[in-house]
DSSP file (Angstrom, degrees, kcal/mol; ACC not computed):
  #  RESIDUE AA STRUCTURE BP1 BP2  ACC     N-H-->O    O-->H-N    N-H-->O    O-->H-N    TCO  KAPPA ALPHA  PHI   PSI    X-CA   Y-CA   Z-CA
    1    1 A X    >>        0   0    0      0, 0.0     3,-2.0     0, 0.0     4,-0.6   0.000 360.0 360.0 360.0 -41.5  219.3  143.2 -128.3
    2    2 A X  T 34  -     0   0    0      1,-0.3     3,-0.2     2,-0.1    33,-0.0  -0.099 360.0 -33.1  50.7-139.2  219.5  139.3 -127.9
    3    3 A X  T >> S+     0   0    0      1,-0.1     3,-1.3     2,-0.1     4,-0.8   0.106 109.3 111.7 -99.3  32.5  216.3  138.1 -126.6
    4    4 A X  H X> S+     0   0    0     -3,-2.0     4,-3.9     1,-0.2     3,-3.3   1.000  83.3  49.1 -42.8 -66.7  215.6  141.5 -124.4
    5    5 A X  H 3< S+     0   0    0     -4,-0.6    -1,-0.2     1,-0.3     7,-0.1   0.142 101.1  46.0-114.8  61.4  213.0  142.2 -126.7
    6    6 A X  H <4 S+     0   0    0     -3,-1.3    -1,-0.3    -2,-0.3     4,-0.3   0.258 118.6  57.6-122.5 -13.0  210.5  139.3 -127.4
    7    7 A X  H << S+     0   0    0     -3,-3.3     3,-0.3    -4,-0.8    -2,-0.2   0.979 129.5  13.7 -83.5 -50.3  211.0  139.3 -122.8
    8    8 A X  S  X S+     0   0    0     -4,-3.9     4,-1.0     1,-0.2    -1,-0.3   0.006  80.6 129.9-107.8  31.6  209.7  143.1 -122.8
    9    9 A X  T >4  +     0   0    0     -5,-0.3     3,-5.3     2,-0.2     4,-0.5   0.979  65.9  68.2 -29.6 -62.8  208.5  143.4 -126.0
   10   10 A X  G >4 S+     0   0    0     -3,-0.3     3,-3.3     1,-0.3     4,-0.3   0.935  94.9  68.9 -41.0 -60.8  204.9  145.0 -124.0
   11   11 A X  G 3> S+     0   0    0      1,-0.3     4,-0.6     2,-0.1    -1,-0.3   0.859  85.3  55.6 -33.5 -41.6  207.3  147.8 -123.3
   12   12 A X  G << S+     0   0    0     -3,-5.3     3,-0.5    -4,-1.0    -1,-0.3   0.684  87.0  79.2 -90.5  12.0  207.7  149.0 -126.4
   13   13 A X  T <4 S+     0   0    0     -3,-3.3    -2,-0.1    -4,-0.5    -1,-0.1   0.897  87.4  63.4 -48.2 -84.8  203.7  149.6 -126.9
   14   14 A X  T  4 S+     0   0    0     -4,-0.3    -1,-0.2     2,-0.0    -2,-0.2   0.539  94.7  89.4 -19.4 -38.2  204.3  152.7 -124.8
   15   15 A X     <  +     0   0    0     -4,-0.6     2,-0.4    -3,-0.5     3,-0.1  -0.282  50.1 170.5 -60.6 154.8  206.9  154.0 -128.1
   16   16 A X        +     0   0    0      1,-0.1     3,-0.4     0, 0.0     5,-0.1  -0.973  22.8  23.2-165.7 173.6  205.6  155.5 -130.3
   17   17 A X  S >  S-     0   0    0     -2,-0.4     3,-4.1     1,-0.2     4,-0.3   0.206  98.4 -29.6  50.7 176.2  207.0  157.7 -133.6
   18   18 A X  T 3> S+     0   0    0      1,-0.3     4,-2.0     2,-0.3    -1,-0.2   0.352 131.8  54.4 -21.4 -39.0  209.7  158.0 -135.7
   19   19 A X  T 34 S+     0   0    0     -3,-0.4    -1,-0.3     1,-0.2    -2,-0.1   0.324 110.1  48.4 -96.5  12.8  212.2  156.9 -133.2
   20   20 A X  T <4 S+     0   0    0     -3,-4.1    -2,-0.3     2,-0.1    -1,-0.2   0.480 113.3  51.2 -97.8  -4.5  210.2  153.8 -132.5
   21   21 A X  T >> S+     0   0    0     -4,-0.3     4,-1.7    -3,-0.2     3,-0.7   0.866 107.9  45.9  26.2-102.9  210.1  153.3 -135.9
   22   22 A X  H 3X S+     0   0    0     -4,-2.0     4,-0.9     1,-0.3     2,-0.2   0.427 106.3  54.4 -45.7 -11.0  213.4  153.6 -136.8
   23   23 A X  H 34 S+     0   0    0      2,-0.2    -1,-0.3     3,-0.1    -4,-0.0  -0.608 112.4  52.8-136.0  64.3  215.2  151.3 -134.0
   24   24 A X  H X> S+     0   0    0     -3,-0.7     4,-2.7    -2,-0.2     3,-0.8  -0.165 107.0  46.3 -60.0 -57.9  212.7  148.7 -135.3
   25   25 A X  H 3X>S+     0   0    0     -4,-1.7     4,-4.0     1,-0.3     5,-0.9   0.996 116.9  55.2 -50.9 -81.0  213.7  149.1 -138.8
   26   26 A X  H 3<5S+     0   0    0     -4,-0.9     4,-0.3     2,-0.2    -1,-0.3   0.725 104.1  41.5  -4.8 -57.8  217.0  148.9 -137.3
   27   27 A X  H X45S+     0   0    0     -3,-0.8     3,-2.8     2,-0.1     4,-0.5   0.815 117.0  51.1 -89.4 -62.3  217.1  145.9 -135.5
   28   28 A X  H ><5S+     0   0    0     -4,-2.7     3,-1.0     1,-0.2    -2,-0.2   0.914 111.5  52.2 -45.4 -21.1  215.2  143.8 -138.5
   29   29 A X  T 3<5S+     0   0    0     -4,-4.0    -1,-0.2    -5,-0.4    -3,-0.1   0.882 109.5  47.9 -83.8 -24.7  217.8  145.3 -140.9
   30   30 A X  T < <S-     0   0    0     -3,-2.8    -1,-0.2    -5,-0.9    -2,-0.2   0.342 133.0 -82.1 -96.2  32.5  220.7  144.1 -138.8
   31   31 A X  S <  S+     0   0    0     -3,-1.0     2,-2.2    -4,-0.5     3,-0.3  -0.112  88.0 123.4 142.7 -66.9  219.5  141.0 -138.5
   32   32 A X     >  +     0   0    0      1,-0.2     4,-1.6    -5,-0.2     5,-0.4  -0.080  25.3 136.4 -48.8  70.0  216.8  140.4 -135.6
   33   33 A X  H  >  +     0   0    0     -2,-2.2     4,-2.0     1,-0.2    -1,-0.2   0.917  68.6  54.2 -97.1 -30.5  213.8  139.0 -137.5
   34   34 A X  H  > S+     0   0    0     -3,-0.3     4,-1.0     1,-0.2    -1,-0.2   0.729 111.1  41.7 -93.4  17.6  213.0  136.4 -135.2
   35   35 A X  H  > S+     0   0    0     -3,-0.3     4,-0.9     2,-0.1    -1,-0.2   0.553 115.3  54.4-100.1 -13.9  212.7  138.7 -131.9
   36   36 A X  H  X S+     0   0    0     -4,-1.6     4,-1.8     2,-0.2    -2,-0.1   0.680 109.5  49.1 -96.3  -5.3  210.8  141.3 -134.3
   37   37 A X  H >X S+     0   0    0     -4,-2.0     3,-1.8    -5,-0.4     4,-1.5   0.858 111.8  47.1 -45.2 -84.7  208.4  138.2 -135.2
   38   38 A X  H 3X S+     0   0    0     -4,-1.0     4,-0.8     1,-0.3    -2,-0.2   0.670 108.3  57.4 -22.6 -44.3  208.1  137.7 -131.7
   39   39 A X  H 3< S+     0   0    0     -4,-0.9     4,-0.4     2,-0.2    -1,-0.3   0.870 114.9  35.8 -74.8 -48.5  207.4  141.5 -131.2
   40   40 A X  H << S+     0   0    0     -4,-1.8     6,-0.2    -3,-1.8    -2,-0.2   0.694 104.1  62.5 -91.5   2.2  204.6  141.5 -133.4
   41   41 A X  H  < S+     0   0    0     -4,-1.5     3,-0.5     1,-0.2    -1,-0.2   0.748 118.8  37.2 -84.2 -28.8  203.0  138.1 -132.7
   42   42 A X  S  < S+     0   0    0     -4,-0.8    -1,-0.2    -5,-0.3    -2,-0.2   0.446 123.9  45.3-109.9   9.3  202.6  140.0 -128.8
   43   43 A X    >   +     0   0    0     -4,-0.4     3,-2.5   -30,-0.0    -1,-0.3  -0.609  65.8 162.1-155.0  49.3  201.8  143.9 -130.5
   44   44 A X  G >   +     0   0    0     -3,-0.5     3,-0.7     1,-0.2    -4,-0.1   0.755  69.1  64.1 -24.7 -33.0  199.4  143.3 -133.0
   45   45 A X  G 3  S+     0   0    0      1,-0.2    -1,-0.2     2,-0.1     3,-0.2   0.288  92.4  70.8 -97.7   7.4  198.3  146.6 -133.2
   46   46 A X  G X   +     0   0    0     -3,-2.5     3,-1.0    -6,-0.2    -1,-0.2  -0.095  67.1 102.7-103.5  20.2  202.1  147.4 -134.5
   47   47 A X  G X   +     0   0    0     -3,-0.7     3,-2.1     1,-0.2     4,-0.5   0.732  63.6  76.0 -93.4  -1.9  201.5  145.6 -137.8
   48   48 A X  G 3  S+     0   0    0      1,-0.2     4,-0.4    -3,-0.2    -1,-0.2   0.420  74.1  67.1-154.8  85.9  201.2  148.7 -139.3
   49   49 A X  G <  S+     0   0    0     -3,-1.0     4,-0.4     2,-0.1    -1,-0.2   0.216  84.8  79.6 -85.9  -5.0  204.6  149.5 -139.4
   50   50 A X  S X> S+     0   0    0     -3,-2.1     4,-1.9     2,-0.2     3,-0.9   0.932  88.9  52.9 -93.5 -37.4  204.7  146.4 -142.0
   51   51 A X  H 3> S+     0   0    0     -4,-0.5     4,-1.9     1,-0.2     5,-0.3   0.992 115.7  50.1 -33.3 -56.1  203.1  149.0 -145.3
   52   52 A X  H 34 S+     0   0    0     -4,-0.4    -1,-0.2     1,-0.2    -2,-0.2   0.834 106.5  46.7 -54.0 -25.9  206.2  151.0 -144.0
   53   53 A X  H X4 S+     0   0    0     -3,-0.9     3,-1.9    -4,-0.4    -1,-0.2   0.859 112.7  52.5 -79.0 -50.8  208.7  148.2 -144.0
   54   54 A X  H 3< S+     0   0    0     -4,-1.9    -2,-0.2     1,-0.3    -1,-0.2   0.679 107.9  49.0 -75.2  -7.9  207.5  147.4 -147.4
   55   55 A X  T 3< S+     0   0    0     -4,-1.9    -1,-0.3    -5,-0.2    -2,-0.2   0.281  89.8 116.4-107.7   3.0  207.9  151.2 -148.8
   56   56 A X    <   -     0   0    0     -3,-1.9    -3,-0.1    -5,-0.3     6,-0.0  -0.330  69.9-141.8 -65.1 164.7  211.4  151.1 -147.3
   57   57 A X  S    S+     0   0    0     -2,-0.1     2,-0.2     4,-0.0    -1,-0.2   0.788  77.1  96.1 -96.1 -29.7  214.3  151.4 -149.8
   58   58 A X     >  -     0   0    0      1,-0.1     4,-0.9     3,-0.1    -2,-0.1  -0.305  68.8-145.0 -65.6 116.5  216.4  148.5 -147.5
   59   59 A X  H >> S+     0   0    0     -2,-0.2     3,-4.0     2,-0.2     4,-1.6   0.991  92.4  57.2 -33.3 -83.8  216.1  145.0 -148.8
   60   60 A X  H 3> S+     0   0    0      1,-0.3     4,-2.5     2,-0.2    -1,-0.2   0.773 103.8  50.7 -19.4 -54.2  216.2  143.4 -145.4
   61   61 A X  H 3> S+     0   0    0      3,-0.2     4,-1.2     2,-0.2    -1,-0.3   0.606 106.3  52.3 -80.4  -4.2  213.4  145.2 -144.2
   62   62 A X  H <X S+     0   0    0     -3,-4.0     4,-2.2    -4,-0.9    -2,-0.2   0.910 113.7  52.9 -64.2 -78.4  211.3  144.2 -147.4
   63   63 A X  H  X S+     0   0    0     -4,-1.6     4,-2.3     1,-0.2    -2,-0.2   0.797 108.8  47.7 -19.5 -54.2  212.5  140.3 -146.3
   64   64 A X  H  X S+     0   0    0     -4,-2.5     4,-1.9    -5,-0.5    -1,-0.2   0.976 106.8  50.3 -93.7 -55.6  211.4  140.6 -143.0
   65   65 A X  H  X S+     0   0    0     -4,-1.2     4,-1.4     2,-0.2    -1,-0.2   0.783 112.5  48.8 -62.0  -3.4  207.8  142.0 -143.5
   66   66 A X  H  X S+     0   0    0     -4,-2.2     4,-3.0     2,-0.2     5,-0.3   0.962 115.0  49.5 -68.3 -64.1  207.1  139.3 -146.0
   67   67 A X  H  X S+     0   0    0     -4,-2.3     4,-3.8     1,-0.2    -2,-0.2   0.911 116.0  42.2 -21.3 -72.6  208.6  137.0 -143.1
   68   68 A X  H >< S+     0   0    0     -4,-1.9     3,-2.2     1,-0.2    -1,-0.2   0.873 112.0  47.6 -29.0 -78.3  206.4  138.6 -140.6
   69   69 A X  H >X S+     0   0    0     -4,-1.4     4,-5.1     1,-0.3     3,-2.0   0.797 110.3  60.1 -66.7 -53.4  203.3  138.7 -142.5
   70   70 A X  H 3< S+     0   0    0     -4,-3.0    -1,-0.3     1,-0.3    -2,-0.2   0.831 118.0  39.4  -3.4 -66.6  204.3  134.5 -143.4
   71   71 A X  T << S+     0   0    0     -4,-3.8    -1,-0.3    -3,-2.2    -2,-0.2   0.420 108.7  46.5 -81.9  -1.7  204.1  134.3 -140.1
   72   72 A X  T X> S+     0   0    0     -3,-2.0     4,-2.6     2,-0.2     3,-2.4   0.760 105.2  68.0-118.0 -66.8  201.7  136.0 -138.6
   73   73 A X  T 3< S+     0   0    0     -4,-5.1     4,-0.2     1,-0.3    -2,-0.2   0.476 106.7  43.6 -47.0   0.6  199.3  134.5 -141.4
   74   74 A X  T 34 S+     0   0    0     -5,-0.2    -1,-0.3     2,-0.1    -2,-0.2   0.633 126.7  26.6-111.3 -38.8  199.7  131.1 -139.8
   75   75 A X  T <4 S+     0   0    0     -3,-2.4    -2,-0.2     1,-0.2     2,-0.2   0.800 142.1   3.8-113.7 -29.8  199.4  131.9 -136.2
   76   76 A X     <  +     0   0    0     -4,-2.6     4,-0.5     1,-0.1    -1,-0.2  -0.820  61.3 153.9-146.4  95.5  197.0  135.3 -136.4
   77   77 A X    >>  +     0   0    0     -4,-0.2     4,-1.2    -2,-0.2     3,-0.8   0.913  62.0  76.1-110.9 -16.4  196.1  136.0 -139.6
   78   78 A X  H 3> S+     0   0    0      1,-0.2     4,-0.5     2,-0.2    -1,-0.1   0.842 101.9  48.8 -17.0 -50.2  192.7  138.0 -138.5
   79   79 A X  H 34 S+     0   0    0      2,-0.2     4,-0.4    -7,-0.1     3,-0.3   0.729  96.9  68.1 -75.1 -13.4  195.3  141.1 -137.5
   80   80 A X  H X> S+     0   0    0     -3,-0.8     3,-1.9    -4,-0.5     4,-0.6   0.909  92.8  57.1 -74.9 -70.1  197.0  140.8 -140.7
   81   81 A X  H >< S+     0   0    0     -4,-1.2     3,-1.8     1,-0.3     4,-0.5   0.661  85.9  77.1 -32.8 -40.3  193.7  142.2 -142.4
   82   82 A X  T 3< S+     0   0    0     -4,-0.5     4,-0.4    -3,-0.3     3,-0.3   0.871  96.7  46.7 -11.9 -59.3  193.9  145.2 -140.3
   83   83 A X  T <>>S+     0   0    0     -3,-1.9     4,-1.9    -4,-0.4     5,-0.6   0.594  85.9  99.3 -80.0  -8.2  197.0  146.4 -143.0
   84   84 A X  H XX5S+     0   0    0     -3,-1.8     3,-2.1    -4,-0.6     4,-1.5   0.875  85.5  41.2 -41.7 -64.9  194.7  145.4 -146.1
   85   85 A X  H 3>5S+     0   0    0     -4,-0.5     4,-2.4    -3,-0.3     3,-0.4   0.833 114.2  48.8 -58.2 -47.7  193.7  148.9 -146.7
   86   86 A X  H 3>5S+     0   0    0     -4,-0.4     4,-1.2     1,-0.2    -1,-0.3   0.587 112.0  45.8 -86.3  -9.8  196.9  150.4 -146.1
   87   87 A X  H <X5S+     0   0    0     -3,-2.1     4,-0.8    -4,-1.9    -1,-0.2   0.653 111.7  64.2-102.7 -24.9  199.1  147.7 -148.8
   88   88 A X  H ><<S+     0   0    0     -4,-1.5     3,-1.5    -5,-0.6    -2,-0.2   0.981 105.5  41.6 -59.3 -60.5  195.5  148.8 -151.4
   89   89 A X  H >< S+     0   0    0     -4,-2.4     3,-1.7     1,-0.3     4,-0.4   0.997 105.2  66.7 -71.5 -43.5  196.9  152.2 -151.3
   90   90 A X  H >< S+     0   0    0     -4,-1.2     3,-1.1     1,-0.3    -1,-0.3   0.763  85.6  71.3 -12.4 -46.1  200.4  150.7 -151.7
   91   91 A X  T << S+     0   0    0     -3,-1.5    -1,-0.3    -4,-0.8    -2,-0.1  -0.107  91.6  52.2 -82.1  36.2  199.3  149.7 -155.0
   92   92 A X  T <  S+     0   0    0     -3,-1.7    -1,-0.3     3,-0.1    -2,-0.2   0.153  77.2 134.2-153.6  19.6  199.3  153.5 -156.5
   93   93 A X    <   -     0   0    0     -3,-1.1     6,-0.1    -4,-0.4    -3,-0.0  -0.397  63.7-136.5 -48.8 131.3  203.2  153.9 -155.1
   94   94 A X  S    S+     0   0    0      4,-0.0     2,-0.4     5,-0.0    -1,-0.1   0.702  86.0  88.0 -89.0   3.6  204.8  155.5 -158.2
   95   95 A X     >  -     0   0    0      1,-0.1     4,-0.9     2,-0.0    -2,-0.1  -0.758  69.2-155.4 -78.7 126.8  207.7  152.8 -157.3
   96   96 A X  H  > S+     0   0    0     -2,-0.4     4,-0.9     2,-0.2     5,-0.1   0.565  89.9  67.8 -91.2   7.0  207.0  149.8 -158.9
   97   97 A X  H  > S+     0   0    0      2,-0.2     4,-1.8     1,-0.2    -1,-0.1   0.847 104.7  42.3 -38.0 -66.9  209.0  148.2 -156.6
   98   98 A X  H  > S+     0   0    0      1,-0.2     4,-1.0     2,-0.2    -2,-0.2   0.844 111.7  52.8 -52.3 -45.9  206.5  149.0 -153.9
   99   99 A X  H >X S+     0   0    0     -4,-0.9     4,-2.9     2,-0.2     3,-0.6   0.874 112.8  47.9 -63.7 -29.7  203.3  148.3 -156.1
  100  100 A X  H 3X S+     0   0    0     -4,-0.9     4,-1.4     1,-0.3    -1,-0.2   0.955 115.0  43.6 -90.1 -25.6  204.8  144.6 -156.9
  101  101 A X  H 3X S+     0   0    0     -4,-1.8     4,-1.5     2,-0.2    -1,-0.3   0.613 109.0  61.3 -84.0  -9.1  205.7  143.9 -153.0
  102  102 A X  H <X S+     0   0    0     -4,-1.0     4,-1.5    -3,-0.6    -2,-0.2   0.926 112.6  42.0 -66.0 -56.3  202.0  145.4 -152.1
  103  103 A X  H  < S+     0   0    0     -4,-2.9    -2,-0.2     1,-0.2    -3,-0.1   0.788 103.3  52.1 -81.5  -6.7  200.8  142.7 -154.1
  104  104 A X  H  X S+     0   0    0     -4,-1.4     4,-2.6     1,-0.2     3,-0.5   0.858 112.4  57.2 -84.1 -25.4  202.5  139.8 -153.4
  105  105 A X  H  X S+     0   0    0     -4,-1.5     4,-2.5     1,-0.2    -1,-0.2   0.902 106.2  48.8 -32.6 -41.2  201.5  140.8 -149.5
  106  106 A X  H  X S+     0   0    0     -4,-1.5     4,-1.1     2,-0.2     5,-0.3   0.486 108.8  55.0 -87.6  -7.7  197.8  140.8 -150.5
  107  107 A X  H  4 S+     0   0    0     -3,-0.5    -1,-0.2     2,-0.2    -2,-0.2   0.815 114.4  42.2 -97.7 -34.3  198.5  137.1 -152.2
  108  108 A X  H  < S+     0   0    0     -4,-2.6    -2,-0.2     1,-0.2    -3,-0.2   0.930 118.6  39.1 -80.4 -36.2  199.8  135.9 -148.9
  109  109 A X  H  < S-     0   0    0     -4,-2.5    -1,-0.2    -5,-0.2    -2,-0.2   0.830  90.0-167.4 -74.6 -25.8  197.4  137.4 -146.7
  110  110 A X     <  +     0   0    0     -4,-1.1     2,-0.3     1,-0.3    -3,-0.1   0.847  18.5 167.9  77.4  58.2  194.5  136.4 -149.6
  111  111 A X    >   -     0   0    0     -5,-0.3     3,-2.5     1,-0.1    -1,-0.3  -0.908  27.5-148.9 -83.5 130.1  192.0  138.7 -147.9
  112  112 A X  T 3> S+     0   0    0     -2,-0.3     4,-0.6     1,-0.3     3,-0.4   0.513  91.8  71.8 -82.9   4.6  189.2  138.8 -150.7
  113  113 A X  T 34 S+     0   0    0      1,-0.2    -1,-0.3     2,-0.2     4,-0.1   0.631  84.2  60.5 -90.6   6.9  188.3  141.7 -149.8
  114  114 A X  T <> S+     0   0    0     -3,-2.5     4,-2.4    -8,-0.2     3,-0.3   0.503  85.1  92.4 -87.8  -6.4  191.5  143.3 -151.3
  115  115 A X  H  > S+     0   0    0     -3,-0.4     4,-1.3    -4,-0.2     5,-0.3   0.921  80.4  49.2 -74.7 -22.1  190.3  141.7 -154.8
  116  116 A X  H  X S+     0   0    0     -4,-0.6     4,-4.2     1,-0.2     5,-0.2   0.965 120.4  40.0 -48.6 -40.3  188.1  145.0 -156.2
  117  117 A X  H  > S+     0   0    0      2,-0.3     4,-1.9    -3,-0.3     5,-0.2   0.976 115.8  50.4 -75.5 -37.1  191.2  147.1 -155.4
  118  118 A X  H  X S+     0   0    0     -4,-2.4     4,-2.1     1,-0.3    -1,-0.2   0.915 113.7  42.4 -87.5 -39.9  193.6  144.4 -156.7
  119  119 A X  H  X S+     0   0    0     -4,-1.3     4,-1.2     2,-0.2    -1,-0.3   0.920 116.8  56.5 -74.1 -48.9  191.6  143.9 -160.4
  120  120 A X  H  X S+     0   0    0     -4,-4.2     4,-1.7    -5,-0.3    -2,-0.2   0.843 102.6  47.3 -68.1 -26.8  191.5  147.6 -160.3
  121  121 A X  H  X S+     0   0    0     -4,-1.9     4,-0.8    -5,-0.2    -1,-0.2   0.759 110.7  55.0 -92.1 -36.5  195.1  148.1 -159.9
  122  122 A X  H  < S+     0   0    0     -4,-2.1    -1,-0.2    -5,-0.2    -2,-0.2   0.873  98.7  59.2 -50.2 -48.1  195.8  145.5 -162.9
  123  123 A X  H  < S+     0   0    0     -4,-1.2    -2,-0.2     1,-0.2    -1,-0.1   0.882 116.3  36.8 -50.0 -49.6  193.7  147.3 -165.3
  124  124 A X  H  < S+     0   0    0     -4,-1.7     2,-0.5    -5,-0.2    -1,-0.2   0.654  87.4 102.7 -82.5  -0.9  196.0  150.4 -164.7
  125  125 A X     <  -     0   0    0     -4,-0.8     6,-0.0     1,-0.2   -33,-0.0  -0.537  41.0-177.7 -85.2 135.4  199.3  149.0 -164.3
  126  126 A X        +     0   0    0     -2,-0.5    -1,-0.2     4,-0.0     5,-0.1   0.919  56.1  96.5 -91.0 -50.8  201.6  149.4 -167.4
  127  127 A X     >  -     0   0    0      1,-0.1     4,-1.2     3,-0.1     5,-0.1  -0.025  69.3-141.8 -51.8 148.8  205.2  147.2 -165.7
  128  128 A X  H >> S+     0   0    0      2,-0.2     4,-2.5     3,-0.1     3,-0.9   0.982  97.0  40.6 -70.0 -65.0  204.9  143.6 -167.0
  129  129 A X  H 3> S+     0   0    0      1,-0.3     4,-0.6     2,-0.3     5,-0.1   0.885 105.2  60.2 -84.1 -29.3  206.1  141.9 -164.0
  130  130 A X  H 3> S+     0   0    0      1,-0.2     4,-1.5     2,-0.2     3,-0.4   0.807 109.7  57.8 -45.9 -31.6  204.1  144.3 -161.3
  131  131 A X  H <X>S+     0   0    0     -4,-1.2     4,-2.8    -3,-0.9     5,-0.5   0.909 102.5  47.5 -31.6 -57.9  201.2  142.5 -163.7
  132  132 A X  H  <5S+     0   0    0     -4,-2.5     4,-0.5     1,-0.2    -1,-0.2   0.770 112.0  46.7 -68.2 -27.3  202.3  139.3 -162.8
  133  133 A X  H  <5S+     0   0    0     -4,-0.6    -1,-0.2    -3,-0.4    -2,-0.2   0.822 115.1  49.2 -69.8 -51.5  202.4  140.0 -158.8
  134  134 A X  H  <5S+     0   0    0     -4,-1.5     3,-0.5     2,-0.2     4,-0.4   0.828 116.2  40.3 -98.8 -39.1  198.9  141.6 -159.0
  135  135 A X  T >X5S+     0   0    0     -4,-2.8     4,-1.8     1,-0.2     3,-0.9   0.904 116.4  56.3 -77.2 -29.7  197.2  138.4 -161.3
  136  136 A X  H 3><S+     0   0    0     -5,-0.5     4,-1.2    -4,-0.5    -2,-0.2   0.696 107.6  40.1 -63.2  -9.7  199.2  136.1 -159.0
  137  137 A X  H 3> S+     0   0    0     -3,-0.5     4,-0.6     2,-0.2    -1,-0.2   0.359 114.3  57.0-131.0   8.6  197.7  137.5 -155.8
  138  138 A X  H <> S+     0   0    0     -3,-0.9     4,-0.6    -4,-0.4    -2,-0.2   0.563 106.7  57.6 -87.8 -23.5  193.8  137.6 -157.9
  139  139 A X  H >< S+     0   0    0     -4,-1.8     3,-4.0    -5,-0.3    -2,-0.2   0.963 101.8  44.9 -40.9 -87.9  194.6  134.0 -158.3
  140  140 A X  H 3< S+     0   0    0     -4,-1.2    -2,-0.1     1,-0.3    -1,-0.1   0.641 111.6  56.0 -26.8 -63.2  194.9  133.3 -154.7
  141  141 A X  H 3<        0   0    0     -4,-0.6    -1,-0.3     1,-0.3    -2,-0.2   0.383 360.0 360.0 -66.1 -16.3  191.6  135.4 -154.3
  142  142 A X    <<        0   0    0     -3,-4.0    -1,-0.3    -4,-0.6    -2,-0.1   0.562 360.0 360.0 -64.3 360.0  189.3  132.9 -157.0
């Protein structure tokens, strides 16, 4: 892959499903995170494929949409709010795994407008440390 695809990246708007999907996941799990930076800093409107990344079972791809989103939040963080809604339903995944990485998204992107959903999602949550992700990221939001 090298740098092929931060040069055509605009090509791969034109993909679309499951097998654009998957040979993303793909290249960020073997490795590429800074050409799929690059790929979403020039495809906004592909950021959300990052809820999906974060409901993957692969570590790596977990890594790299916190990475992304890091980065994204520095240079465009207006499209990251685009995925608020979709990391809010995140937070009723019956993986807590998923709920604890929903919230620590929603503390780095610190859109207040995830805090109803994020105070709602506290009141129900029983795991201790998904607690701690979900008051860490109503922090940000005070």
């Amino acid at each position: 892959m090298g740098e092929s695809m931060s040069d055509n990246g605009k090509n791969f708007s034109n993909w679309e499903g499951e097998a654009f999907e998957q040979m993303l996941f793909d290249y960020l799990d073997n490795g590429y995170l800074e050409n799929i930076i690059t790929f979403f800093e020039h495809e906004p409107e592909q950021l959300s494929l990052i809820p999906k990344m974060l409901s993957d079972e692969r570590l790596r791809l977990k890594v790299g949409a916190f990475a992304i989103i890091e980065e994204l939040k520095e240079k465009n963080a207006e499209a990251l709010k685009s995925i608020v809604p979709s990391l809010i339903e995140l937070l009723n995944s019956p993986e807590k795994n998923i709920r604890g990485d929903a919230a620590y998204a929603l503390e780095i992107i610190a859109d207040v407008d995830a805090k109803p959903a994020l105070i709602k999602a506290l009141k129900k949550e029983q795991d201790p440390q998904v607690k701690e992700f979900i008051e860490d990221a109503i922090k940000k939001l005070q």
